[in-house]
N, C-alpha and C positions, 0 to 999 in steps of 0.2 A: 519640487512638486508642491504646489499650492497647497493651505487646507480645504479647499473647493473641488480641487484632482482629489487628496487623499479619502476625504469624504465619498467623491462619488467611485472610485475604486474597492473603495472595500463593501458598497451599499451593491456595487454588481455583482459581487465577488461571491457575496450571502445571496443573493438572489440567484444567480446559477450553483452556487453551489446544491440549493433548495430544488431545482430543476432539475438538476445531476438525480440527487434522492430522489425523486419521482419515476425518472428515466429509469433508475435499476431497480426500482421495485416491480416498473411491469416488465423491463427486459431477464431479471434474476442474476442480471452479471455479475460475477463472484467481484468484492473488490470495491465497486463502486459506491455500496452504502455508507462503507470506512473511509473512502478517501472526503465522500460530502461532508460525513460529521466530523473527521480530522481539519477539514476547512474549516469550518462553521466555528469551533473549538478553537483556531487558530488566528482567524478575524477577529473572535472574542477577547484573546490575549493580544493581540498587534493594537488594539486601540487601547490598552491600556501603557503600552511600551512606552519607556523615556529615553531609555539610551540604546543607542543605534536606530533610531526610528525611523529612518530613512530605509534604511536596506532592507527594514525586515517588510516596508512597504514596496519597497523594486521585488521580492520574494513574493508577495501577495498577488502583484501583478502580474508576476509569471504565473501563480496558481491558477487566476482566475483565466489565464490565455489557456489554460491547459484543461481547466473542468469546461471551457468552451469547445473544446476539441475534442474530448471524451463526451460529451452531452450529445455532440454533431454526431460523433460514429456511433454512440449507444443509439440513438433514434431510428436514422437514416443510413445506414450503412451495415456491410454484412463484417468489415474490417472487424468488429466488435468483438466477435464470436473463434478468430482464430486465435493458435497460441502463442504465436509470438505476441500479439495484441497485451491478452490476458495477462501475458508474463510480464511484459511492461507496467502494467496497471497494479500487480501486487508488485514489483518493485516500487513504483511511486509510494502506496498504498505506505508500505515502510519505508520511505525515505519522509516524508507526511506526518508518518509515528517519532522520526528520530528529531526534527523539526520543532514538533510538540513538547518531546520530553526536554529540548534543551529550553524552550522559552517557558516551561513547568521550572525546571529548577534554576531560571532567573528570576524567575518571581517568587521564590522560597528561599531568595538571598536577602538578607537585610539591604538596606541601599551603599553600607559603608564596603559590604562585603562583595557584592557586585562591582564598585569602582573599582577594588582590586584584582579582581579576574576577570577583567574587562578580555585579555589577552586569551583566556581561556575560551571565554566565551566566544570570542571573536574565532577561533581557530575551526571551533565546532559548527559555529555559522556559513564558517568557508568551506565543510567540508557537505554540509547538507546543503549550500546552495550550487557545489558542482554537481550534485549528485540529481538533483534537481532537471538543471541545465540539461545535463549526459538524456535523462531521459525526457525532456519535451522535444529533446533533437529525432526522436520515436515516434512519438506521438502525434508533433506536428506531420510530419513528414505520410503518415497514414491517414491525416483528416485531409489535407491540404494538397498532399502529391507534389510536392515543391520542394526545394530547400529549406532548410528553416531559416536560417535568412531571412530570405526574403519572404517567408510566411509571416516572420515577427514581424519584419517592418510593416507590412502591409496590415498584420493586426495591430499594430501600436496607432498606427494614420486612422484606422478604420473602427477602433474598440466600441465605440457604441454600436455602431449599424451591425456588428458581426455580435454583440451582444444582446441586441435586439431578434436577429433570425435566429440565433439558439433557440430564444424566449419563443419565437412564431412559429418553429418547425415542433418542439415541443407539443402548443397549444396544437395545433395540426393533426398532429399525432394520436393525441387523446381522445380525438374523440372516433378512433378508425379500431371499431372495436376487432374487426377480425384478425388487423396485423398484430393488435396486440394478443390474440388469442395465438397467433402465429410464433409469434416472438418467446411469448411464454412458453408453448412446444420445444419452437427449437435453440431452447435454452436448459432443458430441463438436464443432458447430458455434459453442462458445462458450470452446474452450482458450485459453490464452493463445498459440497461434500465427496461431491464426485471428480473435479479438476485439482489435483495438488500441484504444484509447479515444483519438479523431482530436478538437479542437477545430475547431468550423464553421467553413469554407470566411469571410475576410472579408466583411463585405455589401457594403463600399466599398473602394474600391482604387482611385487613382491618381496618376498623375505616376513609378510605377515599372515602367513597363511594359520601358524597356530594360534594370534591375537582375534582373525577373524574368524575360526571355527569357533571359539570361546565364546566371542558379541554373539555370534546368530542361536548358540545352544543359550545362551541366555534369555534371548528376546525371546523366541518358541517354547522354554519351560512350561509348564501348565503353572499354575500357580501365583503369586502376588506379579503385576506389572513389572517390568527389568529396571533398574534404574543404571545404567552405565555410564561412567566418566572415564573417559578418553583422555589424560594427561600426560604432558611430556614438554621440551620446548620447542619453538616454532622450526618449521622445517621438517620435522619429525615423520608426518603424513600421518595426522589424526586426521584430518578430515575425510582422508582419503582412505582411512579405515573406514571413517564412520558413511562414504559414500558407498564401499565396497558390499557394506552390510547392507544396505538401502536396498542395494537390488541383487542382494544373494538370492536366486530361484527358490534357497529355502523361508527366509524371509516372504517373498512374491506369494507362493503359497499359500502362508498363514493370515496374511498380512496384503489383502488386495487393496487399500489406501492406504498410502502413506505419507509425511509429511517433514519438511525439509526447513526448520527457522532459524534463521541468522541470528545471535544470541550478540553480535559484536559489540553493539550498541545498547546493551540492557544492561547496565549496574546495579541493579535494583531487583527484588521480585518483584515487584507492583509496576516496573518498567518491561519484566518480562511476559508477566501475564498480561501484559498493555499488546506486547509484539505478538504473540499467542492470537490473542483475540483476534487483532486485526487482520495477520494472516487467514486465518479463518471466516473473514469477511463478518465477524461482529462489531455493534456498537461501541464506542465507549463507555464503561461505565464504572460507578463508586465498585463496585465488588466483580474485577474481569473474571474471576477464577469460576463462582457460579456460574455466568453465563456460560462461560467454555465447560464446564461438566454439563449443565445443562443442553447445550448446543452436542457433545458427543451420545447423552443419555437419548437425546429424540433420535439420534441418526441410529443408535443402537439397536432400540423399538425397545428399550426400555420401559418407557411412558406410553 
């Protein structure tokens, strides 16, 4: 790929990404603010890239195939609004976050120390670009109704004209003031404070019946927040505690939203409170942790 391709791929890429933002601010789709500014953020650091720079532009280009895709169904389509949809969109959403934080800590490598975990790095890139892949084979397959296949190839032949009717069905859009008054409606049961994307209730569960009366009398105390850690080695079925707990009826009760974050990919606090945020359908920003108290204190009626 020319510098003439890589240029004009990453100039569409910011430009739908930018459209994308637009589209969820009048649709309120939980999900989409994060994935535009996760792009935008991530075009930022790809032009600066020296090694690997090839792939992380083949990566780019699938993003920009995919915020065309999510731009198409946020506008014009009702696909937008179901859950499977949704659930695919905050996966990306964190697959997008894990993307980030690895091209965050290659650029917080000296350059001598980068050529040495080249292998590192390279491993992490293979595993955020299947992850990637796994889910535009979703995506596509709901904007397109086709194979992805042959949705890719026909968007690879076709990337500008199909980046061009994003750009026209957008413009189109905005100025149809009632759909967007519509949209906004029947969007309001689906914001990110109201939609958590929860993993099913276990089918089997037992032999931890005394470890989960314990979680659930903890989490219900009146008193300071529970903080619980679940320790043990793999296999064990912590998750599967900490699933059980999720939708204990006593739990459901006290606890009518709840919320479910994959921590696998967070070495860091400031990587955690990154994944926090974005779950939550925030910005990125220098200090995630205020905006996420802040983001619970409005839902609270705190403010």
């Amino acid at each position: 790929m020319g510098p003439p391709a890589l240029d004009q791929i990453l100039q569409y890429t910011n430009v739908v990404a930018n459209a994308l933002r637009e589209a969820s601010i009048v649709t309120q789709t939980p999900f989409l603010n994060s994935i535009s500014t996760l792009s935008l953020t991530i075009i930022s650091m790809v032009q600066n890239v020296k090694l690997q720079r090839d792939r992380y532009l083949r990566i780019v280009e699938g993003i920009h195939q995919v915020l065309c895709a999510l731009t198409s169904l946020c506008v014009d389509s009702e696909h937008i609004r179901s859950p499977k949809t949704l659930e695919e969109i905050a996966h990306y959403a964190g697959t997008l976050q894990k993307l980030h934080s690895c091209l965050r800590a290659q650029q917080e490598l000296g350059t001598l120390k980068r050529l040495f975990k080249q292998s590192e790095i390279t491993l992490q890139l293979d595993q955020c670009e299947k992850e990637l892949n796994s889910i535009d084979v979703v995506i596509f397959e709901l904007n397109f109704g086709v194979a992805t296949a042959d949705a890719a190839v026909k968007f690879e032949d076709e990337i500008e004209r199909r980046h061009q009717e994003v750009l026209e069905l957008i413009s189109a859009k905005s100025f149809l003031s009632e759909d967007v008054s519509s949209l906004r409606r029947d969007s309001i049961n689906l914001s990110s404070e109201s939609f958590s994307l929860l993993p099913a209730s276990p089918k089997l569960f037992c032999g931890r019946d005394s470890e989960l009366n314990h979680v659930v009398k903890t989490l219900t105390a009146d008193g300071e927040p529970a903080r619980i850690a679940v320790l043990g080695p793999g296999g064990m079925g912590k998750t599967t505690l900490a699933m059980a707990a999720l939708h204990h009826p006593t739990i459901l009760e006290k606890y009518s939203i709840r919320y479910f974050i994959s921590c696998e990919s967070t070495p860091t606090c400031a990587d955690l409170m990154l994944a926090v945020g974005s779950h939550l359908g925030l910005e990125p920003s220098r200090q995630p942790s205020n905006a996420i108290l802040q983001h619970f204190k409005q839902f609270s009626g705190q403010e």
